[in-house]
C-alpha positions in Angstrom: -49.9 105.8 67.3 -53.0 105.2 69.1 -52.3 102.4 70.7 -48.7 104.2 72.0 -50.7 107.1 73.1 -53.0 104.2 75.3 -50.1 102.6 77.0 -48.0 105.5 77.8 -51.2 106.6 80.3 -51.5 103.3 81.3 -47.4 104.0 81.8 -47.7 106.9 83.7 -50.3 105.7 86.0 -47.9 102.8 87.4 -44.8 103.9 87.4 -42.9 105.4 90.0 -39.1 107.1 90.8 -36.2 106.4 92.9 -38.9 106.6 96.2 -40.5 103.1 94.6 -37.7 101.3 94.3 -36.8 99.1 97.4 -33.8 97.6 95.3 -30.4 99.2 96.2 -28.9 97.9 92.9 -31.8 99.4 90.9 -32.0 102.4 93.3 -28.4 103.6 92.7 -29.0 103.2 89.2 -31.9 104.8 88.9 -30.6 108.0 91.1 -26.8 108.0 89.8 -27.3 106.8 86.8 -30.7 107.8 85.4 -31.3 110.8 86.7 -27.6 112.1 87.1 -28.0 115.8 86.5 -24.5 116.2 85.7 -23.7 118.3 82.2 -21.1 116.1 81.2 -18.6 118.3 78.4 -19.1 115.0 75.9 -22.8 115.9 75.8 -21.5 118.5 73.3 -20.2 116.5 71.4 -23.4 114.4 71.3 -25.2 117.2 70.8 -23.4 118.5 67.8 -22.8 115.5 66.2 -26.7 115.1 65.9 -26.6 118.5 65.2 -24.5 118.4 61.7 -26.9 115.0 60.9 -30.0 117.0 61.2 -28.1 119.8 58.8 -27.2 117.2 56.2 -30.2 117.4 53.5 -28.2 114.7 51.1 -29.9 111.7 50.2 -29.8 107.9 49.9 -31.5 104.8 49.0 -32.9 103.3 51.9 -33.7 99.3 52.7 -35.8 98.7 55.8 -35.4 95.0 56.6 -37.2 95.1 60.1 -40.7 96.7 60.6 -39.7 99.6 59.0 -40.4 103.5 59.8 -44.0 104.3 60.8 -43.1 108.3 59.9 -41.0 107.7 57.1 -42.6 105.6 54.0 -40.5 106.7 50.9 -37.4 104.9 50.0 -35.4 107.4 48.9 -33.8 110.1 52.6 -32.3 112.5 53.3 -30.1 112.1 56.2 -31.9 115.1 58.1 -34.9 113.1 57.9 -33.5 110.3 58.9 -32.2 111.9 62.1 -35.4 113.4 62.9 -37.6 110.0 62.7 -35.7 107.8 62.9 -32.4 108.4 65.1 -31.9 108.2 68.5 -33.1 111.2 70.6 -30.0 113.5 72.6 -31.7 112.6 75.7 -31.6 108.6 74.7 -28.1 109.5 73.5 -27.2 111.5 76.8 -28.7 108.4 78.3 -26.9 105.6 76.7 -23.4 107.8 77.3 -23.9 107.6 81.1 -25.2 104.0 81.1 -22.4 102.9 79.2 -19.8 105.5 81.6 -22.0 103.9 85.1 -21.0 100.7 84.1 -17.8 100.5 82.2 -19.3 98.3 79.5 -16.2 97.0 77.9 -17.6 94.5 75.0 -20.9 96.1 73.4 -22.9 95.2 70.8 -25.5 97.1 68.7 -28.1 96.3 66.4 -29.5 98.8 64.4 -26.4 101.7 64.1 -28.9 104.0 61.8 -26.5 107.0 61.4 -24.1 106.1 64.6 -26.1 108.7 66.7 -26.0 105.9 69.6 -22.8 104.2 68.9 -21.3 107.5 69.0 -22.7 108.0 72.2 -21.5 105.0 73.7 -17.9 105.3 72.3 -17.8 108.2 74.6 -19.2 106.8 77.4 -16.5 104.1 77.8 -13.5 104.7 75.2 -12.2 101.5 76.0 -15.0 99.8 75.2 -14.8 97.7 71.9 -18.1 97.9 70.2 -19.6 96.0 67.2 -22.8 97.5 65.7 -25.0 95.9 62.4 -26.8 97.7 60.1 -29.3 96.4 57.6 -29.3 99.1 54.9 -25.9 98.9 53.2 -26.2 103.0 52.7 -26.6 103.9 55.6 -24.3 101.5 57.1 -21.6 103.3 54.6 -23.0 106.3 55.8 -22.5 106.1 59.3 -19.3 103.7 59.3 -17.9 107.1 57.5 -19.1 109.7 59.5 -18.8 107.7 62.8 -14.4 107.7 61.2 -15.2 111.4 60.5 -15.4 112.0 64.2 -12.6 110.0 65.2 -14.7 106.6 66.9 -11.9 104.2 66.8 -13.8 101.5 69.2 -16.4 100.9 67.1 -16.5 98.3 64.3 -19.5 98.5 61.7 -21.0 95.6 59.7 -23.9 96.0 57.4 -26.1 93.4 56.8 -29.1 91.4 57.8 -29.0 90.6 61.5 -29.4 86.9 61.5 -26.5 86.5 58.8 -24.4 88.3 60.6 -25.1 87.1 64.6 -24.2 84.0 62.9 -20.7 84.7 61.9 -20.0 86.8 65.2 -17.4 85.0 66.8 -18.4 83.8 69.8 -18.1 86.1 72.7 -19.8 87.5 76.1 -20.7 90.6 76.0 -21.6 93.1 78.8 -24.1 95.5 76.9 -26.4 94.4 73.9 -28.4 97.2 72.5 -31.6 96.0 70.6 -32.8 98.9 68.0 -33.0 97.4 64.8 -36.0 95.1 64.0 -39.2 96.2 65.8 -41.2 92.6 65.0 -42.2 90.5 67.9 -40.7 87.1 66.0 -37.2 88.2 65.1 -36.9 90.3 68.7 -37.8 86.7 70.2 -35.2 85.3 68.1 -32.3 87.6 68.5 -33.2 87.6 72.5 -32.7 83.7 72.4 -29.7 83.9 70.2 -28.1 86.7 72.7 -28.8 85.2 75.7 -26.3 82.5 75.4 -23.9 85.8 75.1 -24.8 86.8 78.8 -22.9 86.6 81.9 -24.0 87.6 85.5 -23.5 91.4 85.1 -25.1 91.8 81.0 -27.3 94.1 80.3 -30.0 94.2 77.3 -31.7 97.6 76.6 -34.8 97.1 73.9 -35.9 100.2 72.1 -39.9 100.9 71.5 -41.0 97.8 73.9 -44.1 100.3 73.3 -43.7 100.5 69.3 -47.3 97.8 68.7 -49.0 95.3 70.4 -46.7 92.6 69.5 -43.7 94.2 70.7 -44.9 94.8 73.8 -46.3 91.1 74.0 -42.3 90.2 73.4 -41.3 92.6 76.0 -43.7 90.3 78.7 -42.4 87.3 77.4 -38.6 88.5 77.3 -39.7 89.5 81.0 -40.8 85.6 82.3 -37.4 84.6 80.6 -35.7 82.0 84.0 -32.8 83.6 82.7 -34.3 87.1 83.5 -33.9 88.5 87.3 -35.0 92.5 86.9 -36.3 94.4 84.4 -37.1 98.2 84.6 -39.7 99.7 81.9 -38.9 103.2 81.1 -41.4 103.3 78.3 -39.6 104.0 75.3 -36.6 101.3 76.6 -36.7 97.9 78.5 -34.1 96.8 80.4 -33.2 93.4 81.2 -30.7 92.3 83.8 -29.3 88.8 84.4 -28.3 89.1 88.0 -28.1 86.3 89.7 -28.1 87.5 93.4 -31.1 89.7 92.7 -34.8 88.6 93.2 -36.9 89.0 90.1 -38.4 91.7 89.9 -39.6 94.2 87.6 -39.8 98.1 88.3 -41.7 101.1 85.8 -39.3 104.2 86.5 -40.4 107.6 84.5 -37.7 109.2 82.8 
């Protein structure tokens, strides 16, 4: 936590806004995307979906494969706790529904679905959009794959299990959209980074969640940065984003949020 609390006022003191950003691609983004002010009616739905999770006091067994929860140390959850520490935010979820709507993401993957909170989001962002999200806890994976039926998410396919089985029996595709939120270790974000990339095509996009969450993530956030393959990447502390285009400089911009 301390080192969090260290980086985020290192954060603060570099980063800028839409006035800092000299790239139009990042600057439209950044204003009509980022900070689009517009109350959306789907944000309800976000909002109440998260809403009903933070209600739920039933409880499950619970299998952290990754780095696990730095809030959340018992085994056995309730879901309310779970959407508390450990689910996305609304206003990552708001987020990641007008990322998804900005750029029409049409094949998305996910790793890390938690309770759905995000692939929920994202389904409603771009309904068309055919989305495959991995879970490592096989509750919670039922959990969500249930709850995420409950609420009518058609587009979205889950799979539990650990998420180098599973990349591996993916078949192989491109996608536009790669959500990294599972994992928090700097080895296996590395790995799944070098396994993805071959997924990429000019106009992919990679968020990573926490690029803040230790030392080590954040020394695989630099090192996902110096990637050839990598041409912009915007810090917005609590997500990195990684862009592969091709007709862009490289560049990387820290935007506040």
């Amino acid at each position: 936590m301390l080192y969090q609390a260290t980086q985020y006022l290192k954060f603060l003191i570099k980063s800028t806004n839409q006035h800092g950003v000299h790239s139009p691609f990042v600057f439209n983004l950044v204003t009509k995307c980022f900070y689009n002010k517009t109350k959306y009616k789907d944000y309800k739905t976000i909002l109440h979906y998260k809403k009903l999770l933070l209600k739920n006091k039933s409880k499950i067994k619970t299998t952290d494969l990754g780095a696990g929860s730095q809030v959340m140390k018992q085994q056995i959850r309730s879901i309310s706790n779970i959407a508390k520490n450990a689910g996305t935010s609304n206003k990552r979820a708001k987020l990641l529904f007008r990322i998804t709507k900005y750029f029409s993401f049409e094949t998305i993957l996910e790793l890390g679905t938690s309770l759905g909170v995000a692939s929920h989001a994202i389904s409603l962002g771009y309904p068309k959009s055919n989305i495959t999200t991995i879970e490592g806890c096989p509750n919670i994976s039922k959990f969500a794959k249930t709850n995420l039926k409950k609420y009518h998410v058609k587009n979205t396919h889950v799979i539990s299990g650990n998420f180098n089985d599973t990349l591996n029996t993916l078949t192989p595709n491109t996608y536009d959209f790669i959500f990294f939120d599972g994992n928090h270790q700097k080895d296996a974000t590395l790995n799944y980074f070098e396994t993805l990339i071959k997924t990429t095509h000019n106009d992919s996009v990679f968020i990573f969640d926490d690029i803040y969450w230790s030392k080590d993530m954040t020394e695989a956030w630099e090192i996902i940065k110096s990637h050839p393959k990598v041409s912009v990447t915007i810090d917005t502390f609590f997500w990195g984003f990684v862009f592969f285009r091709k007709e862009q400089v490289k560049e990387h911009f820290t935007i506040r949020l």
